[in-house]
C-alpha positions in Angstrom: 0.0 0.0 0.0 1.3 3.6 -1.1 1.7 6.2 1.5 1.0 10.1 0.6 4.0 11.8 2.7 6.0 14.5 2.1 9.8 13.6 0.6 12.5 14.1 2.7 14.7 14.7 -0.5 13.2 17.5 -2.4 10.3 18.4 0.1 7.1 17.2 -2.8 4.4 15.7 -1.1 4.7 12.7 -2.8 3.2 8.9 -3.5 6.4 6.7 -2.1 5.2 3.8 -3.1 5.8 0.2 -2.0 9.3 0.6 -3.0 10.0 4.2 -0.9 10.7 6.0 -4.5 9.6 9.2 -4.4 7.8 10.5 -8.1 9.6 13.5 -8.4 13.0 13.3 -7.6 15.8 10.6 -7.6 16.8 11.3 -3.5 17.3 7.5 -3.4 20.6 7.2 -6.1 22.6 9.7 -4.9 25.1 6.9 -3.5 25.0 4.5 -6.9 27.0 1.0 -6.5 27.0 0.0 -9.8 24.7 1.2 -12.7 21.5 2.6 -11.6 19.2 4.7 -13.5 16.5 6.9 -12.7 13.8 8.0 -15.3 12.0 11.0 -14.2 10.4 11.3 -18.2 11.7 14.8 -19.0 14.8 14.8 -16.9 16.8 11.0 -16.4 20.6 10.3 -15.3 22.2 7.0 -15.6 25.7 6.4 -13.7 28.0 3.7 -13.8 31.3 2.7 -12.4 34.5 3.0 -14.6 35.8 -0.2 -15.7 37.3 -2.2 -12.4 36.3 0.0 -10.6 34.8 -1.7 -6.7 32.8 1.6 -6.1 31.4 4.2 -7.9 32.6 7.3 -6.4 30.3 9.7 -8.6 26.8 10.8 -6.7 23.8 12.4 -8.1 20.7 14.4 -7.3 17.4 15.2 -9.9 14.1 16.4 -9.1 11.3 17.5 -11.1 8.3 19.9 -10.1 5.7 19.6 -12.5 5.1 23.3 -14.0 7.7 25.1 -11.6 10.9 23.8 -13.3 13.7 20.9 -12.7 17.0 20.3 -10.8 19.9 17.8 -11.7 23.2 17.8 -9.1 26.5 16.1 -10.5 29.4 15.1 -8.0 32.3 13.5 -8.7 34.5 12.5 -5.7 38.1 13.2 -6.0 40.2 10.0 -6.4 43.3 11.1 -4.8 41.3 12.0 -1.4 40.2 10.4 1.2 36.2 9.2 1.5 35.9 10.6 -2.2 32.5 8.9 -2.4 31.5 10.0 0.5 32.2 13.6 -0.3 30.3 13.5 -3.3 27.1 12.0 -1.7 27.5 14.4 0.7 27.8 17.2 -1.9 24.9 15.9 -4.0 22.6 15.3 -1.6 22.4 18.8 0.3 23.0 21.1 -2.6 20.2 18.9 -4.4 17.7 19.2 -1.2 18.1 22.8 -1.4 17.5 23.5 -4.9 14.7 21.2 -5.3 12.7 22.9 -2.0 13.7 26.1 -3.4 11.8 25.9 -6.9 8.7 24.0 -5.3 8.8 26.9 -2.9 8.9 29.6 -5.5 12.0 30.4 -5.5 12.3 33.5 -8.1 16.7 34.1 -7.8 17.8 30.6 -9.2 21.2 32.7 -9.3 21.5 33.1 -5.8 19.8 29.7 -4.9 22.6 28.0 -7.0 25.5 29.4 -5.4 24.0 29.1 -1.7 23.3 25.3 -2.4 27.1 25.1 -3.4 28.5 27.5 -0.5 25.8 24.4 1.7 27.7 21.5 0.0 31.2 22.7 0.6 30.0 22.6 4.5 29.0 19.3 4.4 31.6 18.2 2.3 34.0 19.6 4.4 32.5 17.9 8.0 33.1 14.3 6.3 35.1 12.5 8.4 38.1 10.9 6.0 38.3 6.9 8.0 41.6 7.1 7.3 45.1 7.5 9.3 46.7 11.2 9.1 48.5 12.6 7.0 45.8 11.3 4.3 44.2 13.5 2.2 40.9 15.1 3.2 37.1 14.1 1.3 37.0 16.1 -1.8 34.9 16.5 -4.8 33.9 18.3 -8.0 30.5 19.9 -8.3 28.2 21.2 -11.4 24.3 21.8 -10.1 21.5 22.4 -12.8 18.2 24.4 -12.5 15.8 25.3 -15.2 12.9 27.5 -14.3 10.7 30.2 -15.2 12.6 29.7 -19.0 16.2 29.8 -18.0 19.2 27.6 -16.8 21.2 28.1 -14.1 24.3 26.4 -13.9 26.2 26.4 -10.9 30.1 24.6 -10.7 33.4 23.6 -8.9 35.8 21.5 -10.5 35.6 19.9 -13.7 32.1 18.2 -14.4 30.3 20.2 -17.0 26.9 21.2 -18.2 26.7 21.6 -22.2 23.1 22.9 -24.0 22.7 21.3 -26.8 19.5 22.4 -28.9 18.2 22.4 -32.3 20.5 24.5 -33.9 23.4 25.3 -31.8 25.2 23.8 -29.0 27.7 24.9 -26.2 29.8 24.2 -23.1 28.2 26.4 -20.1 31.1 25.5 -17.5 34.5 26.4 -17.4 36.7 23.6 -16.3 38.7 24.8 -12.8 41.8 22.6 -13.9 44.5 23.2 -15.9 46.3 21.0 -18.7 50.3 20.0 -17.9 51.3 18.0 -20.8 52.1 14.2 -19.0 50.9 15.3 -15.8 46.9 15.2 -16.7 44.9 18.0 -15.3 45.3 19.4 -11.8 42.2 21.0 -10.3 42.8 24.4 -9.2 39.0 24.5 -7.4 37.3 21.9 -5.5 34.8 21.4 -2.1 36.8 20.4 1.4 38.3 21.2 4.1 41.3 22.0 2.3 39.7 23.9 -0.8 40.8 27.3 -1.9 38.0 30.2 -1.1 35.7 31.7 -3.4 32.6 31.7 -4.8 31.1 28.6 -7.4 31.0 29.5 -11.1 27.9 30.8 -12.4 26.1 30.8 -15.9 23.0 31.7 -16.6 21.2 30.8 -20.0 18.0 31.6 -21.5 17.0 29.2 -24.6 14.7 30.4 -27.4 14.5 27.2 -29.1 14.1 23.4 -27.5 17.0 21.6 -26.5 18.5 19.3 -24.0 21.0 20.2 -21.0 23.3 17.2 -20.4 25.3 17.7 -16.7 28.3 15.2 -16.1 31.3 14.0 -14.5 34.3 13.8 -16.3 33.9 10.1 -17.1 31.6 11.6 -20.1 33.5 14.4 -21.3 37.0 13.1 -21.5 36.1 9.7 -23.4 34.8 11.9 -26.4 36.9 14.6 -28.8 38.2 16.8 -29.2 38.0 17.7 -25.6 34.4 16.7 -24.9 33.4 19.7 -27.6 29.8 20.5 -27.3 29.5 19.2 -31.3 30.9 16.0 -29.8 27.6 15.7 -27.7 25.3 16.6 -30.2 26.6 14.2 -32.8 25.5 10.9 -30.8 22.1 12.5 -29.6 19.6 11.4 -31.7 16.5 14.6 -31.1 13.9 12.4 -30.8 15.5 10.6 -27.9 14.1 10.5 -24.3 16.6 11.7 -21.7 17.0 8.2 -20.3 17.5 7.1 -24.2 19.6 10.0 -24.3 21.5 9.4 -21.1 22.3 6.1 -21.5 23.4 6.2 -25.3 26.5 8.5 -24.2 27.3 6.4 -20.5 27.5 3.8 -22.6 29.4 5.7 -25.2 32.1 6.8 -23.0 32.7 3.1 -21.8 32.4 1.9 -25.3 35.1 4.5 -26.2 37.5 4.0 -23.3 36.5 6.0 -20.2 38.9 5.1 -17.0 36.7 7.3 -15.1 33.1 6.1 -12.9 30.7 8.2 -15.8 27.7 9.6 -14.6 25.0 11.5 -17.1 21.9 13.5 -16.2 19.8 14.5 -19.6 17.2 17.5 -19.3 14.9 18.3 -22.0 13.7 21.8 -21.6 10.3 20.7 -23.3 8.0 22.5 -25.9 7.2 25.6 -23.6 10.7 27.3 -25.4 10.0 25.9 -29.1 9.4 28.9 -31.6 6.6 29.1 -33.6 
């Protein structure tokens, strides 16, 4: 028997079901062991582990408020810390919480929402305990947050998971990676949330589309198993447009296993629906 309750993820009151799934957001998978995927019909992720891989240290967060907008949260946890996939659930979980209460509550300032949730996330990142001995490096993780509303996008990010638009007739990267490129020596990241993270505020983009499209938010499993670079053409080559997001989704985690990702992959696949297609 189904229980009307309110969700302790995103704050819908919502039918849980036999199964404790709430219908509008995906509070349940934000700790994924291997593949799981979560179909919310106009907003899906799928995530799965890199190849060998014991645990997948990528965590996710997407909601959906019928008519008031969606929210998809993309963490990746930091390999060379400590409790990486516990810093990324951690990350995911509150930052997602707060954006999905904030558009069900009528939230009008998705700017300011988005970089509170983050400034939230590095807190709770931050109070992970690590499990390991001293001197070992502290939980850490990359963040890129997602919410569309009242017509526009607003994307939030630290570190170097990405959000890309891809639409009808054009397509671009809304992130800039914090990490830089050392030939042989892969790509430091410059920003991250922890303890031991340099100050200052998430990166902020905000983007309103005139025509329909799709928003595609990852971890760097995706975007370094394609070329050149993960370009945004790169995306929109493989995405057939009549796709649903979990087709979507799972066409390019697949993809990026298929093509040699090293990395856990996680994808989250938002289509901004017909309310932004021109006449």
């Amino acid at each position: 028997m189904s229980t009307l309750t309110a969700c302790d993820g995103c704050g819908a009151t919502a039918d849980l079901g036999a199964g404790g799934l709430c219908a509008h957001c995906a509070g349940s998978g934000l700790t994924p062991v291997g593949r799981v995927e979560h179909d919310l019909d106009t907003l899906a992720v799928v995530s799965r582990p890199g190849p060998g891989h014991v645990h997948n240290e990528d965590a996710f967060f997407i909601s959906v408020a019928e008519g008031l907008g969606a929210v998809a949260v993309v963490c990746d946890g930091v390999g060379s810390s400590s409790a990486a996939r516990e810093a990324a659930a951690a990350a995911a979980r509150t930052a997602g919480r707060i954006l999905a209460r904030g558009i069900r509550g009528g939230a009008a300032i998705t700017a300011e929402l988005s970089l509170g949730a983050v400034e939230e996330a590095r807190t709770a990142v931050a109070a992970v305990t690590s499990g390991a001995p001293d001197p070992a490096p502290l939980p850490a993780c990359t963040l890129v947050s997602l919410v569309w509303a009242a017509g526009e996008l607003t994307v939030a990010w630290v570190g170097d998971s990405r959000a890309y638009w891809i639409g009808d007739d054009s397509a671009r990267r809304l992130t800039v990676d914090d990490a830089v490129t050392r030939a042989g020596r892969g790509r430091p990241l410059t920003r991250w949330l922890g303890a031991d993270a340099p100050a200052g505020p998430a990166g902020l983009e905000t983007y309103r589309p005139t025509r329909h499209g799709r928003v595609v938010v990852c971890s760097d499993g995706l975007w370094t198993s394609l070329s050149p670079g993960g370009s945004p053409t790169s995306l929109s080559a493989v995405l057939s447009p009549s796709a649903r997001p979990l087709s979507a989704a799972r066409r390019l985690a697949d993809l990026a296993v298929d093509r040699g990702a090293r990395d856990d992959v996680t994808v989250a696949v938002l289509d901004t629906g017909v309310l932004t297609r021109s006449s």
